[in-house]
KEPAKOL-361176 format. One record per residue (C-alpha): residue number from 0; residue in one letter; x, y, z. Coordinates in nm, 4 decimals. Layout:
# KEPAKOL-361176
[NUM; A; [X; Y; Z]];
...
END
This chain:
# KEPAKOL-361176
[0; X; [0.0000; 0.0000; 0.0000]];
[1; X; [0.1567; 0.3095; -0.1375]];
[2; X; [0.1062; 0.6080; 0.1546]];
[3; X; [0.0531; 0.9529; 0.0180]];
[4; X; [0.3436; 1.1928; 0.1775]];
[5; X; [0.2025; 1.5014; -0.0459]];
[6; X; [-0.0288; 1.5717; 0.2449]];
[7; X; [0.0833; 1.9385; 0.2940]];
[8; X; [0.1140; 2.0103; -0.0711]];
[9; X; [-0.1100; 2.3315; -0.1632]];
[10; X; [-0.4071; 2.3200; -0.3895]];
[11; X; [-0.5750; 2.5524; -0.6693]];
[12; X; [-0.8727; 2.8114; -0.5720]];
[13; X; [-1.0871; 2.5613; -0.8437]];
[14; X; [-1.0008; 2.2989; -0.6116]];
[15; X; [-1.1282; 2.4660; -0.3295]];
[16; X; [-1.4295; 2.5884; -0.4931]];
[17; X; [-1.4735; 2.2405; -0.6244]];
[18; X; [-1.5010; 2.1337; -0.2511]];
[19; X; [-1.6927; 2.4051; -0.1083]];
[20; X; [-2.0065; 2.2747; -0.2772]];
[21; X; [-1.9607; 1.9467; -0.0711]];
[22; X; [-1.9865; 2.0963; 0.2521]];
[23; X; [-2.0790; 1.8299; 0.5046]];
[24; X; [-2.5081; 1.8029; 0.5204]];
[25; X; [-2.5020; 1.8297; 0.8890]];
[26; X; [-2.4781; 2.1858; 0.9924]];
[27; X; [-2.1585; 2.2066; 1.2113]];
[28; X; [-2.2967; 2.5107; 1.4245]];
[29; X; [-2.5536; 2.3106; 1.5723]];
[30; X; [-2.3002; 2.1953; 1.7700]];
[31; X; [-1.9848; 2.3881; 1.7399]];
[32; X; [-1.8863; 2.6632; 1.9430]];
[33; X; [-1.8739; 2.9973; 1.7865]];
[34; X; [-1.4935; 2.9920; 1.8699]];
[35; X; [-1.4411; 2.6825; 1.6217]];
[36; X; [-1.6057; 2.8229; 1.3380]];
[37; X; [-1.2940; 3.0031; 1.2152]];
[38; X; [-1.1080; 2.6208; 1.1945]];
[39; X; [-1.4252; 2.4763; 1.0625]];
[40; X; [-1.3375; 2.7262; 0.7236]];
[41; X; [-1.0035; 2.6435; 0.7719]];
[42; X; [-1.0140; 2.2631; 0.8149]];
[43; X; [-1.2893; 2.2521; 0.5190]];
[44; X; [-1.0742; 2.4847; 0.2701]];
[45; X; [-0.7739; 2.2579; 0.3659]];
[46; X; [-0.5793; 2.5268; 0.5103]];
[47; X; [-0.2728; 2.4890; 0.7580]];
[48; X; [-0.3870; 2.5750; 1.1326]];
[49; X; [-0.1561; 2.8093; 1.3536]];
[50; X; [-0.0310; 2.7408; 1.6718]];
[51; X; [-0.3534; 2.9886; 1.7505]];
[52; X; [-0.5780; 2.7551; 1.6373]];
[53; X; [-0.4035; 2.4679; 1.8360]];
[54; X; [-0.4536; 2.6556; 2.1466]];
[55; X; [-0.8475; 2.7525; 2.0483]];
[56; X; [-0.8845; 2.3993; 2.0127]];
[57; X; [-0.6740; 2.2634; 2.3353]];
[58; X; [-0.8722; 2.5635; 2.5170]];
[59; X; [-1.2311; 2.4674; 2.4021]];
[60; X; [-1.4638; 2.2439; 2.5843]];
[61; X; [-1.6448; 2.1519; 2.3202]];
[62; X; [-1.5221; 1.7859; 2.2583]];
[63; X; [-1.7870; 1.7185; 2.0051]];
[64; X; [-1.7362; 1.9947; 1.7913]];
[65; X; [-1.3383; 1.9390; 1.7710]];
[66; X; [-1.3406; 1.5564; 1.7000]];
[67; X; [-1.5903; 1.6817; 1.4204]];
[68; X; [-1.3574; 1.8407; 1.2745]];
[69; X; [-1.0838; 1.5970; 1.3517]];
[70; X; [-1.2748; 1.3474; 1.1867]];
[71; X; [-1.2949; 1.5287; 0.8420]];
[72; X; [-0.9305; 1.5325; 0.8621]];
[73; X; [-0.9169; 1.1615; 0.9758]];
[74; X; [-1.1967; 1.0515; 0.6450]];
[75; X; [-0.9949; 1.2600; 0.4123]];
[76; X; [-0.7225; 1.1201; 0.5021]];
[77; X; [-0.7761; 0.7261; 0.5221]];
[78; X; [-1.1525; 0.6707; 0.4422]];
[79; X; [-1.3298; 0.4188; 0.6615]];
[80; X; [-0.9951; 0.2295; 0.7227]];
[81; X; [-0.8576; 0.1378; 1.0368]];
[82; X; [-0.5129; -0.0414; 1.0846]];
[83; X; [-0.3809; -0.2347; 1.3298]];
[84; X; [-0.0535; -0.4819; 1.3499]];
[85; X; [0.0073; -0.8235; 1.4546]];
[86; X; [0.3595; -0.7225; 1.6979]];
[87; X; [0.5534; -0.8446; 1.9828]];
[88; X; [0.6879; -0.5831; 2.2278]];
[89; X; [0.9998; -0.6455; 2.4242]];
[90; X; [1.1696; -0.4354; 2.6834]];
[91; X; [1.5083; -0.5565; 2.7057]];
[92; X; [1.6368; -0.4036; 3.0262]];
[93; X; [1.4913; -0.1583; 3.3126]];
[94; X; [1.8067; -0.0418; 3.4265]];
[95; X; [1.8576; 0.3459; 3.3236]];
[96; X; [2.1238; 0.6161; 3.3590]];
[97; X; [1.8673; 0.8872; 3.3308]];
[98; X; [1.6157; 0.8684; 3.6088]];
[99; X; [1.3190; 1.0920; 3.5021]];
[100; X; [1.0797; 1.1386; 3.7394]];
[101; X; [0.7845; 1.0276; 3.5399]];
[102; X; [0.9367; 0.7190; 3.4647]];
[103; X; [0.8280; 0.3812; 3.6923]];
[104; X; [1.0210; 0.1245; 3.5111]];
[105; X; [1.3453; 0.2926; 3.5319]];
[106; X; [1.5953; 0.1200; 3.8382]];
[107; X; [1.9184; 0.1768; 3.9363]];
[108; X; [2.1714; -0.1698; 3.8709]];
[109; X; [2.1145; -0.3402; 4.2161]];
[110; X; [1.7559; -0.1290; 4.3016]];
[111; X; [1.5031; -0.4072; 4.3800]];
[112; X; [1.2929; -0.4849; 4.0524]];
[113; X; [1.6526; -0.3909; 3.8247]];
[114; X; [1.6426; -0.6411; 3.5390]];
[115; X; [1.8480; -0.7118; 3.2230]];
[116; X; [1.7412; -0.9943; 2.9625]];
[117; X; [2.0394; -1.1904; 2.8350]];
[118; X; [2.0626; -1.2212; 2.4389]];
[119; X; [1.9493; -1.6145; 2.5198]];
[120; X; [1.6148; -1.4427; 2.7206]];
[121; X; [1.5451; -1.2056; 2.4430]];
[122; X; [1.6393; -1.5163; 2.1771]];
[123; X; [1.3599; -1.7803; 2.3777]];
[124; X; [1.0903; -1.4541; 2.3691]];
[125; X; [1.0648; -1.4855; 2.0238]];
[126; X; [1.0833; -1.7974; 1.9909]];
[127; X; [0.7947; -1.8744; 2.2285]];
[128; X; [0.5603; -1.6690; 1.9829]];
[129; X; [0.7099; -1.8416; 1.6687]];
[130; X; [0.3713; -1.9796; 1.5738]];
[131; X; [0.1902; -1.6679; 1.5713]];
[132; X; [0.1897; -1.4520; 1.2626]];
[133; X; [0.3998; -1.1803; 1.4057]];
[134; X; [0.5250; -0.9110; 1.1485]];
[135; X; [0.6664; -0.6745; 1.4147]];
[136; X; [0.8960; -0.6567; 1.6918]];
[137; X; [0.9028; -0.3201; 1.8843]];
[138; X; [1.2376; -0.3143; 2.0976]];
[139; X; [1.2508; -0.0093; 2.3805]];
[140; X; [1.4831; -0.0339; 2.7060]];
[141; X; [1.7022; 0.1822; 2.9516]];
[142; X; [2.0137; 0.3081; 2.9110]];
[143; X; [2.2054; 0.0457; 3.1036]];
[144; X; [2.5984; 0.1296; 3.1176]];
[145; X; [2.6926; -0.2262; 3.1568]];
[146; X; [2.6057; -0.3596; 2.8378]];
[147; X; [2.8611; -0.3630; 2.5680]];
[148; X; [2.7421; -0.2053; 2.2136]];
[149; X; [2.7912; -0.5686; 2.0834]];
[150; X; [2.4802; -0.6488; 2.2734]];
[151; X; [2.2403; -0.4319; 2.0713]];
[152; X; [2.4198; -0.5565; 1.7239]];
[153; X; [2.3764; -0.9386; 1.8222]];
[154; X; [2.0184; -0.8641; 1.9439]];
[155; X; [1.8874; -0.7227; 1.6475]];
[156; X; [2.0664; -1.0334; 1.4719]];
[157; X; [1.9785; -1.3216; 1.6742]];
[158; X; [1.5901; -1.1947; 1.6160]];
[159; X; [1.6413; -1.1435; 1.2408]];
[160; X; [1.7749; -1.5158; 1.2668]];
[161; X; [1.4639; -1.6472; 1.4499]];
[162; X; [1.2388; -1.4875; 1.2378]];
[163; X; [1.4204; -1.3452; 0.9474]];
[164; X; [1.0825; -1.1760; 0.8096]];
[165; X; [1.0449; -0.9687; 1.0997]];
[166; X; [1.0590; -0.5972; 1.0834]];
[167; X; [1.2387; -0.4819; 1.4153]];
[168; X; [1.1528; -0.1336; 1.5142]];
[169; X; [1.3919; -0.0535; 1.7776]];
[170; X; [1.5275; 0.1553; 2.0236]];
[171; X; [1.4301; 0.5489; 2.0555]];
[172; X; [1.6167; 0.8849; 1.9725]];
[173; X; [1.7601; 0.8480; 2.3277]];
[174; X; [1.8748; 0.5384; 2.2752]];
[175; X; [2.0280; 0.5755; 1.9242]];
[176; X; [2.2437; 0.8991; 2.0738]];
[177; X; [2.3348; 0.6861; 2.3545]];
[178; X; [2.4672; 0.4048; 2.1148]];
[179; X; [2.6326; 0.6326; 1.9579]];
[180; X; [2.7954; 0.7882; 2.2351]];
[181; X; [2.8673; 0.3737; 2.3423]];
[182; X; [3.0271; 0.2933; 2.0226]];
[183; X; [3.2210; 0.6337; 2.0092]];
[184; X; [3.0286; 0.6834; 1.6145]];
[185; X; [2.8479; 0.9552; 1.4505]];
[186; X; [2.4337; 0.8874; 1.4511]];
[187; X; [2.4469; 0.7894; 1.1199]];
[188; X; [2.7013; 0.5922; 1.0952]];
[189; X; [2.5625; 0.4140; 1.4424]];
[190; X; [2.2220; 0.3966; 1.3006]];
[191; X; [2.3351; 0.2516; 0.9262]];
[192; X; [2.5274; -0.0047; 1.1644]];
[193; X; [2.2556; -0.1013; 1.3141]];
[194; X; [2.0400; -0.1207; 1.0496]];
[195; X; [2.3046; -0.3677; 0.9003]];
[196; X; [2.2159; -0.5687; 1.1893]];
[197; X; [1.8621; -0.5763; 1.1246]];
[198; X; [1.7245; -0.2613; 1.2364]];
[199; X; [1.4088; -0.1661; 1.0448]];
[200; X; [1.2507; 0.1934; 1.1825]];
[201; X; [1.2388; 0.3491; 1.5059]];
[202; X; [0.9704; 0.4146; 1.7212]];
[203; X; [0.8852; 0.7733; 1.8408]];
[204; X; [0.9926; 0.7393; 2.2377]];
[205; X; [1.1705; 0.9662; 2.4585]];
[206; X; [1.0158; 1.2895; 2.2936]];
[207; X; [0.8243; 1.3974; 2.6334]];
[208; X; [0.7591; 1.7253; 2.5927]];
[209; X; [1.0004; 1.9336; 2.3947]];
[210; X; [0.9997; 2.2366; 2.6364]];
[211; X; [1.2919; 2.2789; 2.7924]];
[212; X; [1.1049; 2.4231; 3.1343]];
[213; X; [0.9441; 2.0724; 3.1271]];
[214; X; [1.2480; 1.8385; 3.0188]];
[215; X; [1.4331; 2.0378; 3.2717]];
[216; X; [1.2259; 1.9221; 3.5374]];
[217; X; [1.0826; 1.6281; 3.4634]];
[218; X; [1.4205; 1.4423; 3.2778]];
[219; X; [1.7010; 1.7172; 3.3569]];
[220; X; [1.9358; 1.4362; 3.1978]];
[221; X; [1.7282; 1.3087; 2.8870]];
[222; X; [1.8624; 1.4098; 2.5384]];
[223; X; [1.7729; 1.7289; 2.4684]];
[224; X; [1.4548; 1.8161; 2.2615]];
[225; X; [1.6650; 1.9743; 1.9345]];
[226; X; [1.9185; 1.6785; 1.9671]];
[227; X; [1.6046; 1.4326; 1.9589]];
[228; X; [1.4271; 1.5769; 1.6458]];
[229; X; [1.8301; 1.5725; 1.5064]];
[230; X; [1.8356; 1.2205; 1.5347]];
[231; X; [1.5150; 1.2018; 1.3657]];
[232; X; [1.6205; 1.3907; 1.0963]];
[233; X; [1.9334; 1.2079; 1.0261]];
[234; X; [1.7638; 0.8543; 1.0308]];
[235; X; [1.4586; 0.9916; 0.7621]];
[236; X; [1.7638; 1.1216; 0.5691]];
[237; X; [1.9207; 0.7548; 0.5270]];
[238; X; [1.5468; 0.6435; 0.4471]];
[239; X; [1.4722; 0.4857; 0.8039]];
[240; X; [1.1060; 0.5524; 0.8864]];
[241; X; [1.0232; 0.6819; 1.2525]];
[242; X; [0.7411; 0.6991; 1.4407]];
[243; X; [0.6912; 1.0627; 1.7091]];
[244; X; [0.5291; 1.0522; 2.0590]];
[245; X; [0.4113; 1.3470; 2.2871]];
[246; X; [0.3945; 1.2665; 2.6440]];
[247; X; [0.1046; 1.4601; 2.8046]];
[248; X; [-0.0568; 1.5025; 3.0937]];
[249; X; [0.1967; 1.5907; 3.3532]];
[250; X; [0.3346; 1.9638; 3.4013]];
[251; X; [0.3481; 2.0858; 3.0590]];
[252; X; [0.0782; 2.4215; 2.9659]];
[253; X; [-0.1433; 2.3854; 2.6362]];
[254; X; [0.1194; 2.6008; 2.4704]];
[255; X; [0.3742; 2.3975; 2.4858]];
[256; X; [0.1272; 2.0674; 2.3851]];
[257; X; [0.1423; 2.3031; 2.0614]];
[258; X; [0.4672; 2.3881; 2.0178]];
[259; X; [0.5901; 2.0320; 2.0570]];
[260; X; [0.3419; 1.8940; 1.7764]];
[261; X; [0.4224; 2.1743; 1.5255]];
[262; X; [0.8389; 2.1179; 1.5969]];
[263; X; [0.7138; 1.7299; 1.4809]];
[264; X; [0.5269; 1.8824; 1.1767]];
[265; X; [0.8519; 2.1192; 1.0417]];
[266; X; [1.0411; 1.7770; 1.0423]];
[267; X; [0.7895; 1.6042; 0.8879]];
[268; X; [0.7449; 1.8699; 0.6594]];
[269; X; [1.1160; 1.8483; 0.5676]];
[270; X; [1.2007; 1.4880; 0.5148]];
[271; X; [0.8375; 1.3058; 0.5428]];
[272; X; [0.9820; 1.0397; 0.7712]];
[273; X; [0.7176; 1.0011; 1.0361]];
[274; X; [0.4722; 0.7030; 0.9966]];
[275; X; [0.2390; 0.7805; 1.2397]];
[276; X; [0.1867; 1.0593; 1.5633]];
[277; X; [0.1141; 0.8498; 1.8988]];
[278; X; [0.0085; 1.0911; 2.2013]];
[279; X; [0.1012; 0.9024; 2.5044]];
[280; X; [-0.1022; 0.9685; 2.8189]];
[281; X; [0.0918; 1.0135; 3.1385]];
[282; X; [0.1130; 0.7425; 3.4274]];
[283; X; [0.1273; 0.8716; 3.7789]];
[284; X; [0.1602; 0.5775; 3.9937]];
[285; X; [0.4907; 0.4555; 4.1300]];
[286; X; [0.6720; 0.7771; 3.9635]];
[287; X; [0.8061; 1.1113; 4.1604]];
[288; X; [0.4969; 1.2842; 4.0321]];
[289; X; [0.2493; 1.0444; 4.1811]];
[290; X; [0.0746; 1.3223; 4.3331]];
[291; X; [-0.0586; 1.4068; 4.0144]];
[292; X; [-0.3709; 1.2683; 3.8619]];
[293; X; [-0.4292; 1.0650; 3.5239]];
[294; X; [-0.5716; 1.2057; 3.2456]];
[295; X; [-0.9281; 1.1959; 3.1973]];
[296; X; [-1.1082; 1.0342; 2.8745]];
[297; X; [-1.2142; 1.3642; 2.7779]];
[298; X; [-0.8572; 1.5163; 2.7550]];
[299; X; [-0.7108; 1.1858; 2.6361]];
[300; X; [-0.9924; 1.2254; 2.3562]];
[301; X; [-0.9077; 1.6372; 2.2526]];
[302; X; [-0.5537; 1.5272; 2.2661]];
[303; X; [-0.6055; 1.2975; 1.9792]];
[304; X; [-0.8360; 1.5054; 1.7885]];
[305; X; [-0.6003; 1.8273; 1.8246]];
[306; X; [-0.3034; 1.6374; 1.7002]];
[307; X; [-0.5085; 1.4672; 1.4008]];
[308; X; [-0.6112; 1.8885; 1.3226]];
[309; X; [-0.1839; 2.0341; 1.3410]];
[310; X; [-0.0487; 1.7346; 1.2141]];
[311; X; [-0.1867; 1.7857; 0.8589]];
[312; X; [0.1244; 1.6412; 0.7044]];
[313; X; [0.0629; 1.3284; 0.9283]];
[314; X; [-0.0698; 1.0059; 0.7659]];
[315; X; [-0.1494; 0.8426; 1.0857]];
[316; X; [-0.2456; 0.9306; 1.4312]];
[317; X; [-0.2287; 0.6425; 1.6834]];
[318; X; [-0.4034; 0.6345; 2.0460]];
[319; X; [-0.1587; 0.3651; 2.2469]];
[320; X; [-0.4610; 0.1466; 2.3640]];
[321; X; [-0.2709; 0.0152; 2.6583]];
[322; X; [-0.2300; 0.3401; 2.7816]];
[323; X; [-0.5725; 0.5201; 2.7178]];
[324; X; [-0.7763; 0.1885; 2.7157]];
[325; X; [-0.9243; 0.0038; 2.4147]];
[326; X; [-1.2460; 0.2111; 2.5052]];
[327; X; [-1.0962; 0.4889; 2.4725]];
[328; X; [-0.9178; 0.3932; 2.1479]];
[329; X; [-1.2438; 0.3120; 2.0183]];
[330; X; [-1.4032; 0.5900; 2.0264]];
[331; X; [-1.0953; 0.8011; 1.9036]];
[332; X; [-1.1527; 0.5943; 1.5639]];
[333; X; [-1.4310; 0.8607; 1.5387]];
[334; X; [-1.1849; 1.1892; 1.7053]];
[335; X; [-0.8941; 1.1533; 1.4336]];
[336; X; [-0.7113; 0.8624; 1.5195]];
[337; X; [-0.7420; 0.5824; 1.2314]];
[338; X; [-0.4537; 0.2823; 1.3707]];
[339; X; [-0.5301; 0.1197; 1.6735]];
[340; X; [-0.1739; -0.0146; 1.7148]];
[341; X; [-0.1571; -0.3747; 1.7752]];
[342; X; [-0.1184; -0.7005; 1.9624]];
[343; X; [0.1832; -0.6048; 2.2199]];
[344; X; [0.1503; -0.9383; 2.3571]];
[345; X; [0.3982; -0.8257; 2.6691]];
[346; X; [0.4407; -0.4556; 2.7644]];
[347; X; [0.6051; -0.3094; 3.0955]];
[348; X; [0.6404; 0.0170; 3.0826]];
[349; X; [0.2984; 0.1555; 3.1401]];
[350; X; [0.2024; -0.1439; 3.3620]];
[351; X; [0.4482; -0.0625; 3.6234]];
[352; X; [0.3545; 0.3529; 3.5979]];
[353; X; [-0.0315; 0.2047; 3.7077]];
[354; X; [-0.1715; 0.0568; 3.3547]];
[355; X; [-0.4328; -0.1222; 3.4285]];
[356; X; [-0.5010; -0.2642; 3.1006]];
[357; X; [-0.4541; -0.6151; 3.0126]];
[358; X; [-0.0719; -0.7105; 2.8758]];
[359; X; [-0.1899; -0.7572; 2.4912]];
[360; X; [-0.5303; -0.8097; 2.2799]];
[361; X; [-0.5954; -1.0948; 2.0600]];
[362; X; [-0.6218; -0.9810; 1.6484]];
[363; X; [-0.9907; -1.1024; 1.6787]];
[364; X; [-1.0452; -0.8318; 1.9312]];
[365; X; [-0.8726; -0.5501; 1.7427]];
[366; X; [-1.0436; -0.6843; 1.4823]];
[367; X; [-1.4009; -0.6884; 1.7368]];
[368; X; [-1.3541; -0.2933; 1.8272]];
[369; X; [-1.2469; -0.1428; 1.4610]];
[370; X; [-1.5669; -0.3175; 1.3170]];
[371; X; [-1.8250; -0.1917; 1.6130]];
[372; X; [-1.6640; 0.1505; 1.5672]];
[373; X; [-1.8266; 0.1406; 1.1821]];
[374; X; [-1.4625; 0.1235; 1.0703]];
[375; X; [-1.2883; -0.1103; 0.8055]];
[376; X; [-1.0191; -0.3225; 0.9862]];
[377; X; [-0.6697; -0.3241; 0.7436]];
[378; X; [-0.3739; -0.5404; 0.8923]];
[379; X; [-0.0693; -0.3627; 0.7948]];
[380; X; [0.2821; -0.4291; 0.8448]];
[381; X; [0.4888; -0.1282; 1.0305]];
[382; X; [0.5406; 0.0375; 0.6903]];
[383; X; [0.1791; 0.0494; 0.6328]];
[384; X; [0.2015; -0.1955; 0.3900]];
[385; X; [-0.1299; -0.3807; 0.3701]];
[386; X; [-0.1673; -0.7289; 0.4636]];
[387; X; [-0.5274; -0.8168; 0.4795]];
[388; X; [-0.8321; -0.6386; 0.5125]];
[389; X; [-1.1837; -0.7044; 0.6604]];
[390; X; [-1.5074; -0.5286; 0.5520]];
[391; X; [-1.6670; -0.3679; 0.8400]];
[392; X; [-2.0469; -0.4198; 0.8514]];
[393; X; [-2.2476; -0.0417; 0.7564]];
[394; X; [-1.9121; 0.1634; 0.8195]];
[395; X; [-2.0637; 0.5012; 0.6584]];
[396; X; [-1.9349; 0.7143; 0.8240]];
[397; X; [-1.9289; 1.0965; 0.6596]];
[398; X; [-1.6411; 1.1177; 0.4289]];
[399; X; [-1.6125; 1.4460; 0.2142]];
[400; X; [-1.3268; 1.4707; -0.0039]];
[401; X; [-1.1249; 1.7661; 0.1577]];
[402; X; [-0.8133; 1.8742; -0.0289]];
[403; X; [-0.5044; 1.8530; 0.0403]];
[404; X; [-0.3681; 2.1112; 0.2945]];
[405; X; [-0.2019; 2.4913; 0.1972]];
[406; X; [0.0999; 2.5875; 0.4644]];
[407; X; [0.0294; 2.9372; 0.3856]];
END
């Protein structure tokens, strides 16, 4: 399945008329608020939202009116389609130099809970799942000091020799600077190394919050935000896809929700490397900011929907179902999101920050909660590449053929 990166491209006044005489048949201001109306002409001409819009629409309380809109964006975008992947997760060792304090699976070496799988742990994993029809393995750990750079090379091979098919999508920005700080290399040269090794795409952790009054507090010895989306850069520019991740919910201000997701969309705009946006919601429990609460439904919900509405030059935007429930997930097939991620099988992460979610879902119940959502359920691969697809039963959902988006 060939994904369309010309998102952002701009379009011709015909084109717009063109669309203006396919204006949605449900009036929008019976339940948008007067605020939103400005971003309704926006989102239906197909023109680029400011970082004032983003904080209209992070500001608003009118959920209903801004997955609306997020949904126009989502049915222009991919139809009635909604993907999911058959993966394996694996998080190869707790033990971290870094310490941020909204981090619960982080340990010192020695702290109680510490743990580090050896390459023959990490090689039995796989093969314990070798008669399911896996297509993705989705590697994120600490930085642990004590393991040699070898380790990650014979990793990465000793999977690809299980299950040579596999696409691995491993280790984060964070990671990848680390590695290269390990193996005294450049990025590139770390991450064409790696690749060499087996290394398929990387997945979008360890961007927080790129505020530096945030990271400053909250992971004072985490990579810095501009070093991140460098790393990011340099892998789209040797053609290795990348996911990108917000973590919200914590001490960051709606202003700097914004300003994160449109640094995301000037890289994206630049080298058109991102697969898919994946908002992760924060996880008190059993973290240094435990006094804090978890986020509700309703903001897990505009989250998803704002990011669907900035992101214009996103294909995909991803709610992390172990993290904001399958209900939740769910219902964001209908507030911009259009990939419910996948299997997991095994996640720890989020389970020891409080998740309460169960450790993986079967395909036949991804399958289950994309259909009752009126949705079309497409198994993809982590390129998007599509490997079956399932009818869903009266998905008709409105779908108006917006145009492509104008960045002026």
């Amino acid at each position: 399945m060939q994904i369309n990166h010309d998102i952002s491209t701009k379009f011709s006044s015909d084109l717009t008329e063109s669309f203006l005489d396919h204006r949605p048949s449900l009036d929008p201001r019976l339940f948008l608020d007067p605020d939103l109306e400005p971003i309704y002409e926006k989102v239906l001409i197909g023109k680029r939202l400011s970082a004032e819009d983003g904080l209209t629409l992070y500001q608003s309380n009118n959920l209903l009116g801004i997955g609306f809109l997020a949904n126009l964006v989502r049915e222009r975008i991919n139809g009635q389609d909604a993907y999911y992947v058959y993966n394996q997760h694996l998080n190869y060792t707790n033990i971290c130099r870094n310490g941020c304090s909204f981090c619960a699976f982080s340990r010192r070496e020695g702290e109680e809970g510490a743990y580090t799988m050896s390459l023959d742990e990490i090689a039995e994993k796989i093969r314990s799942r070798l008669d399911e029809p896996i297509t993705e393995v989705h590697i994120v750990g600490g930085l642990n000091e004590k393991l040699p750079y070898s380790y990650y090379l014979e990793m990465l091979a000793t999977i690809k020799r299980i299950r040579p098919k596999v696409h691995i999508q491993a280790f984060t920005a964070v990671e990848i600077a680390y590695l290269a700080e390990l193996s005294n290399q450049s990025p590139a040269e770390t991450l064409l190394e790696l690749q060499a090794a087996g290394l398929g795409s990387l997945p979008g952790g360890g961007a927080e919050i790129f505020s530096s009054r945030v990271r400053q507090v909250v992971c004072p010895k985490k990579l810095p935000a501009n070093e991140w989306l460098e790393i990011m850069r340099v892998a789209h520019r040797l053609g290795i896809r990348s996911n990108a991740t917000m973590l919200y919910g914590h001490i960051e201000t709606l202003k700097e929700r914004v300003e994160h997701l449109l640094a995301l969309r000037q890289v994206q705009d630049e080298y058109g490397g991102f697969l898919a946006f994946i908002p992760l919601a924060f996880h008190p429990h059993n973290t240094k900011l435990s006094s804090l609460k978890k986020t509700s439904g309703f903001d897990d919900l505009k989250n998803i929907a704002v990011a669907r509405l900035l992101l214009d030059n996103f294909a995909h935007i991803k709610p992390f179902w172990i993290m904001v429930t399958p209900k939740i997930a769910q219902i964001a097939l209908s507030f911009g999101a259009d990939d419910l991620d996948g299997t997991v099988i095994e996640e720890r992460i989020t389970h020891m920050a409080g998740g309460e979610t169960t450790q993986g879902l079967p395909q036949s119940e991804l399958i289950r909660l994309i259909r009752e959502a009126g949705r079309c359920p497409k198994q993809r691969d982590t390129l998007y590449n599509l490997i079956s697809e399932e009818g869903a039963e009266e998905a008709q959902g409105h779908n108006p053929s917006l145009q492509p988006v104008s960045k002026t």
